[in-house]
C-alpha positions as a Python dict, from the first residue, in 0.01 Angstrom:
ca = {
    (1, 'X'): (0, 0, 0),
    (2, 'X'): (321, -86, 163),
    (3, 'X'): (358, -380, 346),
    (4, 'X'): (668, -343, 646),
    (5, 'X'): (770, -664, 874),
    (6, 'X'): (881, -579, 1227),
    (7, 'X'): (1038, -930, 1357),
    (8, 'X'): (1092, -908, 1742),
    (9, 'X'): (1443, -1045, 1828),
    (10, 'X'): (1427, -1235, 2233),
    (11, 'X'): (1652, -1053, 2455),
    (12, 'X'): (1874, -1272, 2730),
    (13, 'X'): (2007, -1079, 2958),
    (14, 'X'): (2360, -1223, 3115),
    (15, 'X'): (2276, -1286, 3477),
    (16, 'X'): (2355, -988, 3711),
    (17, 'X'): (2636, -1137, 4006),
    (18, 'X'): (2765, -827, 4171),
    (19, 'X'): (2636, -496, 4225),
    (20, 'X'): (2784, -202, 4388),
    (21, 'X'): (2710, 163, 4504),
    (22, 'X'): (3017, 398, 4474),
    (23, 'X'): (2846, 674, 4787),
    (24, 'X'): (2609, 493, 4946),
    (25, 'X'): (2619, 780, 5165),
    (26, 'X'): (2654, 1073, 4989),
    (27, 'X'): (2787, 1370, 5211),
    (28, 'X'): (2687, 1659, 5013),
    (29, 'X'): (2537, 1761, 4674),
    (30, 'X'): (2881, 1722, 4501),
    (31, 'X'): (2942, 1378, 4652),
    (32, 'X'): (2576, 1284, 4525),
    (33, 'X'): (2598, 1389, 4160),
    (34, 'X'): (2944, 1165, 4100),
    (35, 'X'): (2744, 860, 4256),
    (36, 'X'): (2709, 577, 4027),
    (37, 'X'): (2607, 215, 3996),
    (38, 'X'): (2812, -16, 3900),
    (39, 'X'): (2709, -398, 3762),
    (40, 'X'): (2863, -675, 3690),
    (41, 'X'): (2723, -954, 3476),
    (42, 'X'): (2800, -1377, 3433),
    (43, 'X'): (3001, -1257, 3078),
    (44, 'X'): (3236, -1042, 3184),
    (45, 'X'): (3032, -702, 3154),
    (46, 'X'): (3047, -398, 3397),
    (47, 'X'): (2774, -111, 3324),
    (48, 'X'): (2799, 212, 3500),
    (49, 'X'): (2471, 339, 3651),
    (50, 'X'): (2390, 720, 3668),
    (51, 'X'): (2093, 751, 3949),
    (52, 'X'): (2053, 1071, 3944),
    (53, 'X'): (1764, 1297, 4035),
    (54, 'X'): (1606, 952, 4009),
    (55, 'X'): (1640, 908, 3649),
    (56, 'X'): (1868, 575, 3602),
    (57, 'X'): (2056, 627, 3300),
    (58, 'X'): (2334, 359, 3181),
    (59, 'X'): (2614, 579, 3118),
    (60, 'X'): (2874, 283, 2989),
    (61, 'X'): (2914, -81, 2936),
    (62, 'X'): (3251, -210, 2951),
    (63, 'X'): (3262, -509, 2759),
    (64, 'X'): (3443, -822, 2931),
    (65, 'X'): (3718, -1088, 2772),
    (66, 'X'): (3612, -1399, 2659),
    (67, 'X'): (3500, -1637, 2959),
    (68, 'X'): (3556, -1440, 3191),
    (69, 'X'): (3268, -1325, 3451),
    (70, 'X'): (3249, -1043, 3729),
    (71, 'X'): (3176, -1170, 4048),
    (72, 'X'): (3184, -945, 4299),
    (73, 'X'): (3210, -540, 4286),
    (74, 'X'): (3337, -291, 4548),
    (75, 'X'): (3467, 91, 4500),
    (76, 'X'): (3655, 320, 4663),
    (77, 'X'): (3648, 697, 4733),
    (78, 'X'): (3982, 890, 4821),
    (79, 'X'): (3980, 1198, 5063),
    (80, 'X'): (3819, 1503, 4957),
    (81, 'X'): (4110, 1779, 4895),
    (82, 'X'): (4038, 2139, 5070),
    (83, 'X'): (4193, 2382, 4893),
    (84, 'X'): (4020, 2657, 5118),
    (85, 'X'): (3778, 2957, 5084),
    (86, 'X'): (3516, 2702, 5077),
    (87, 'X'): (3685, 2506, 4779),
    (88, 'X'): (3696, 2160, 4761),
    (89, 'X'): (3783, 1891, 4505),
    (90, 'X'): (3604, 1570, 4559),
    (91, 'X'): (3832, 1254, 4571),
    (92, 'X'): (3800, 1038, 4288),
    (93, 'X'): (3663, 684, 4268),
    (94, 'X'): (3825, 365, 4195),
    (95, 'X'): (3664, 47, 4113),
    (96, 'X'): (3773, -307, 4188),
    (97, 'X'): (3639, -669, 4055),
    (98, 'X'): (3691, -1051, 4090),
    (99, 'X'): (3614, -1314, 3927),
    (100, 'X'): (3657, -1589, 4087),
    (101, 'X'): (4036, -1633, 4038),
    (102, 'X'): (4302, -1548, 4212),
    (103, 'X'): (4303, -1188, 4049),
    (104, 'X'): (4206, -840, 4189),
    (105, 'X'): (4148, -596, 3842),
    (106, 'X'): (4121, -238, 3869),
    (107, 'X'): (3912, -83, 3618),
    (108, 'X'): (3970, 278, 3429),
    (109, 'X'): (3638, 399, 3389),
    (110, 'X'): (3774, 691, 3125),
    (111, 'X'): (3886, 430, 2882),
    (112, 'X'): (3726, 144, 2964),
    (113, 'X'): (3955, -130, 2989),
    (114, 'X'): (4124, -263, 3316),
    (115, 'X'): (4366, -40, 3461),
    (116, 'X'): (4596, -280, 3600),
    (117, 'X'): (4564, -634, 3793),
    (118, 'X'): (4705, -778, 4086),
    (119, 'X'): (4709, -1140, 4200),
    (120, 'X'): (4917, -1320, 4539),
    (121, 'X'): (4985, -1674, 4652),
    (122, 'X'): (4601, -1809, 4740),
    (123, 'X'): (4317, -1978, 4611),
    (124, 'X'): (4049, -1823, 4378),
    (125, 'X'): (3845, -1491, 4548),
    (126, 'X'): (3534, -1548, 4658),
    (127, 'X'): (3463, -1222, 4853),
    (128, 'X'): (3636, -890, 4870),
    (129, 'X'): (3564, -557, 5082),
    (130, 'X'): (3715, -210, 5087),
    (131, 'X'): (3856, -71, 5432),
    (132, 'X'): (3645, 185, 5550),
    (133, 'X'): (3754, 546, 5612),
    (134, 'X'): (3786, 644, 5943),
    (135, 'X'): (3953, 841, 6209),
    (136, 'X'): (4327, 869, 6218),
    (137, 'X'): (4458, 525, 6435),
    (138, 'X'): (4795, 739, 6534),
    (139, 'X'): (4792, 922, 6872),
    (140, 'X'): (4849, 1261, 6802),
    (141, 'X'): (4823, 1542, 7071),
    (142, 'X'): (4531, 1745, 7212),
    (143, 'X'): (4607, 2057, 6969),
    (144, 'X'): (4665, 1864, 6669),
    (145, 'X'): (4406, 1796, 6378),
    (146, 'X'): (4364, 1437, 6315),
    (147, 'X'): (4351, 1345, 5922),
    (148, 'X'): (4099, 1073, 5877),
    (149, 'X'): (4218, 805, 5737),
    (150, 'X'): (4137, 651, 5398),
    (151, 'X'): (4015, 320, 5284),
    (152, 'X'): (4341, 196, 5174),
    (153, 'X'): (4337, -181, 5185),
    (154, 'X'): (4096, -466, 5015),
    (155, 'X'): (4028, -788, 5193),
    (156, 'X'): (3941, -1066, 4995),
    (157, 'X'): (3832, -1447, 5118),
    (158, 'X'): (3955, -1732, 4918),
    (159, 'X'): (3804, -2075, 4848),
    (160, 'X'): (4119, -2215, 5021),
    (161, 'X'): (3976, -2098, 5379),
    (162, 'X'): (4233, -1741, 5383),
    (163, 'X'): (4165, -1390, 5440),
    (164, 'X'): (4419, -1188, 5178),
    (165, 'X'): (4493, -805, 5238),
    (166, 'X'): (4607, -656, 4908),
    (167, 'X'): (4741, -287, 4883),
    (168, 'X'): (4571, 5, 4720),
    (169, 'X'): (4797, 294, 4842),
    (170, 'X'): (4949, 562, 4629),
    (171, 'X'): (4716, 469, 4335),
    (172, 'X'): (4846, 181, 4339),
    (173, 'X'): (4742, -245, 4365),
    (174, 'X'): (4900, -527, 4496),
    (175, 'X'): (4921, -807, 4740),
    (176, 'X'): (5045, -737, 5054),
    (177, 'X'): (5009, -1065, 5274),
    (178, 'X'): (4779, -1328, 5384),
    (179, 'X'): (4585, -1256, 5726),
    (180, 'X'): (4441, -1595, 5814),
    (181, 'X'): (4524, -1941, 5708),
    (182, 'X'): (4277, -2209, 5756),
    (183, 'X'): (4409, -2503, 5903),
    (184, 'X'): (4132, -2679, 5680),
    (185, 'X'): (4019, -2615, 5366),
    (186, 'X'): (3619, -2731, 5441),
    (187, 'X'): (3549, -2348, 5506),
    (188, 'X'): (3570, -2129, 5221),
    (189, 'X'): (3547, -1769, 5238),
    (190, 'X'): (3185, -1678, 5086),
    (191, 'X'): (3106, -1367, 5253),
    (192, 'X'): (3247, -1078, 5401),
    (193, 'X'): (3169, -690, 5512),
    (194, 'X'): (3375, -451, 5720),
    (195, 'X'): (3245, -380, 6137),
    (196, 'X'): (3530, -113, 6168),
    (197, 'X'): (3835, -16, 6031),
    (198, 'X'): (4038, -347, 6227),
    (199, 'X'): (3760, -592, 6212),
    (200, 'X'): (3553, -796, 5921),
    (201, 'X'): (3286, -984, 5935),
    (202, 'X'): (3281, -1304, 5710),
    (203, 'X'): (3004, -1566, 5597),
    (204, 'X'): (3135, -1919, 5557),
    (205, 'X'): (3030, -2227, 5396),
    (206, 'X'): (3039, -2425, 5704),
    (207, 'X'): (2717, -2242, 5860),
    (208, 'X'): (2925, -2005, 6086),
    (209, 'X'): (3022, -1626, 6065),
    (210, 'X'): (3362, -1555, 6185),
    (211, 'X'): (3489, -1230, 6315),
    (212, 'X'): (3839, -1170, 6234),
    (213, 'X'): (4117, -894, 6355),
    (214, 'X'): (4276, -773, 6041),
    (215, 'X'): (4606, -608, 6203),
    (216, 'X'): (4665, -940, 6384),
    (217, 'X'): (4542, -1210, 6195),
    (218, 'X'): (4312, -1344, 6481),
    (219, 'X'): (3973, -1505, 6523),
    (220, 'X'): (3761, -1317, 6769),
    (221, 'X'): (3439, -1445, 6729),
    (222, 'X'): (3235, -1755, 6608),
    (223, 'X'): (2852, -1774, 6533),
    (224, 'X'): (2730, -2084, 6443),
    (225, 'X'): (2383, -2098, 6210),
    (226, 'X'): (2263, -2406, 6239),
    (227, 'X'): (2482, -2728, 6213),
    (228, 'X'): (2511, -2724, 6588),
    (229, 'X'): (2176, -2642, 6651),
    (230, 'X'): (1869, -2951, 6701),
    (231, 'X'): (1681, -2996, 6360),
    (232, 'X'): (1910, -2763, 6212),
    (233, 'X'): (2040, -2791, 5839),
    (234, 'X'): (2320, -2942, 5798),
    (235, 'X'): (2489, -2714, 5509),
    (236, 'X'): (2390, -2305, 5535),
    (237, 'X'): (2610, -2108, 5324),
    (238, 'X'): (2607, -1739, 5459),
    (239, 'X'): (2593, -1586, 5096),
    (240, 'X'): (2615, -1209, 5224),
    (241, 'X'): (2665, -1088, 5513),
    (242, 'X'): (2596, -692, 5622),
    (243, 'X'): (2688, -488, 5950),
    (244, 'X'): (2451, -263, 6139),
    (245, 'X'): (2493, -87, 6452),
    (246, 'X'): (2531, -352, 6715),
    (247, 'X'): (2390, -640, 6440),
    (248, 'X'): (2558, -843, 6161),
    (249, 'X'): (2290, -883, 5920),
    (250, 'X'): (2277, -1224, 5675),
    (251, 'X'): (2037, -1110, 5395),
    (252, 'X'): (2120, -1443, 5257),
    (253, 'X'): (2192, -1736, 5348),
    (254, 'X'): (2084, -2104, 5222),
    (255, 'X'): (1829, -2267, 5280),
    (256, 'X'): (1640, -1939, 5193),
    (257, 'X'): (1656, -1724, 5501),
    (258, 'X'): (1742, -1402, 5649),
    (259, 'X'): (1926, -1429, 6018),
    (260, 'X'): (2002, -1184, 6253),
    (261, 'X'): (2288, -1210, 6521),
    (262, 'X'): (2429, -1038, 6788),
    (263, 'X'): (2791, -933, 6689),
    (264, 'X'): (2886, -848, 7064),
    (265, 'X'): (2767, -1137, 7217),
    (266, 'X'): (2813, -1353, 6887),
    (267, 'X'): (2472, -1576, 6943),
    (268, 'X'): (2181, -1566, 6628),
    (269, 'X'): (1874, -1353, 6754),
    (270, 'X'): (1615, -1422, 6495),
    (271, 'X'): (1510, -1611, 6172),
    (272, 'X'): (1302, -1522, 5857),
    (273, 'X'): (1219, -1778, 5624),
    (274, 'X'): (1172, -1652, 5261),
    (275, 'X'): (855, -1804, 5142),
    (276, 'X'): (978, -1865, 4790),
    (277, 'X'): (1252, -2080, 4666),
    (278, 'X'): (1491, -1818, 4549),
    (279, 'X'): (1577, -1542, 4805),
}
């Protein structure tokens, strides 16, 4: 009889920091089979997620460089092309990643290696979020069509306090300026999601969320969590931040907690402790 040894090898995982949907909201059929996943991991990694018909499937793993790590994630879709007759080509997805430098990379998906990089005169990114499409910003008369615009910019928060706009126009990357400078550097840049096409929402490190005017570089809104507040803590870092309909949305922010505020009237509405120590 023969005798066959099976020796089980343990399998550690590098930690997942950044994960991103390229259509969270998927306007037709078309738009919902070229959605993927995309995650990056503590060594560098990036694997591209298939989700569809509910059947994940990892469709690539694009290795990373030696100590390097991807820390944050975000994609973005160009403008559908109609060609008429009821023909359209679906724009084609780009994705972006940091890593906490002072580098924006561009990835091609087709070969696998970064497409190109981009880097400006700040502190190491912390946070970065893609414009959001939207309705053309140019006045245009009653007759005319109005294009909508396309997500053409990335805003990224640095560690130094600054909001940086780079440039992703004409398939293209690079800086284009800074939008805010922080008169200190005690607040860094943790957090950040888009309200509208003008405005983002970021998470500090000094227990406030700032809203901030992108076209003009100004603050427009403050919401403090809790260092201002009796028996508050005393250091909440607003990890992520999300925007709703009339809400920002903290899913995390430390201590472990989940806050909701008002991003009209800029005041926190509710708190939910996490009953765990990780959230």
């Amino acid at each position: 009889m023969d005798v066959h040894r099976c020796r089980f090898v343990p399998f550690q995982p590098s930690a997942i920091n950044a994960i991103a949907f390229s259509h969270p909201k998927a306007r037709s059929s078309k738009h919902t089979a070229l959605a993927r996943l995309a995650i990056g991991r503590a060594n560098g990694d990036i694997e591209i997620w298939n989700p569809s018909n509910g059947a994940w499937h990892q469709e690539q793993i694009i290795r990373g460089g030696k100590d390097r790590s991807i820390d944050g994630l975000v994609w973005v879709n160009e403008s559908d092309q109609d060609l008429g007759d009821g023909r359209v080509v679906v724009g084609k997805s780009r994705l972006f990643s940091i890593g906490y430098t002072s580098t924006v990379t561009e990835w091609d998906l087709e070969k696998g290696k970064p497409k190109r990089h981009a880097s400006g005169q700040h502190g190491d990114i912390w946070c970065i979020a893609a414009q959001p499409s939207g309705p053309s910003d140019k006045a245009t008369p009653n007759w005319a069509v109005q294009e909508p615009q396309t997500s053409n910019k990335l805003i990224a928060g640095t560690i130094d306090g600054e909001l940086v706009m780079y440039s992703i126009e004409d398939d293209d990357l690079r800086f284009q300026r800074v939008v805010v400078r922080s008169p200190t550097k005690k607040a860094q840049m943790v957090s950040i999601a888009f309200q509208s096409r003008k405005v983002v929402i970021v998470g500090c490190s000094d227990s406030t969320i700032r809203a901030y005017d992108i076209t003009k570089g100004h603050l427009l809104r403050r919401m403090t969590l809790g260092s201002d507040l009796i028996g508050g803590s005393k250091e909440i870092i607003v990890w992520s931040v999300q925007c709703l309909p009339g809400v920002t949305l903290c899913p995390g922010i430390q201590p472990a907690s989940c806050a909701f505020g008002m991003a009209r009237h800029t005041h926190r509405r509710s708190v939910f402790r996490a009953t765990s120590k990780t959230f």
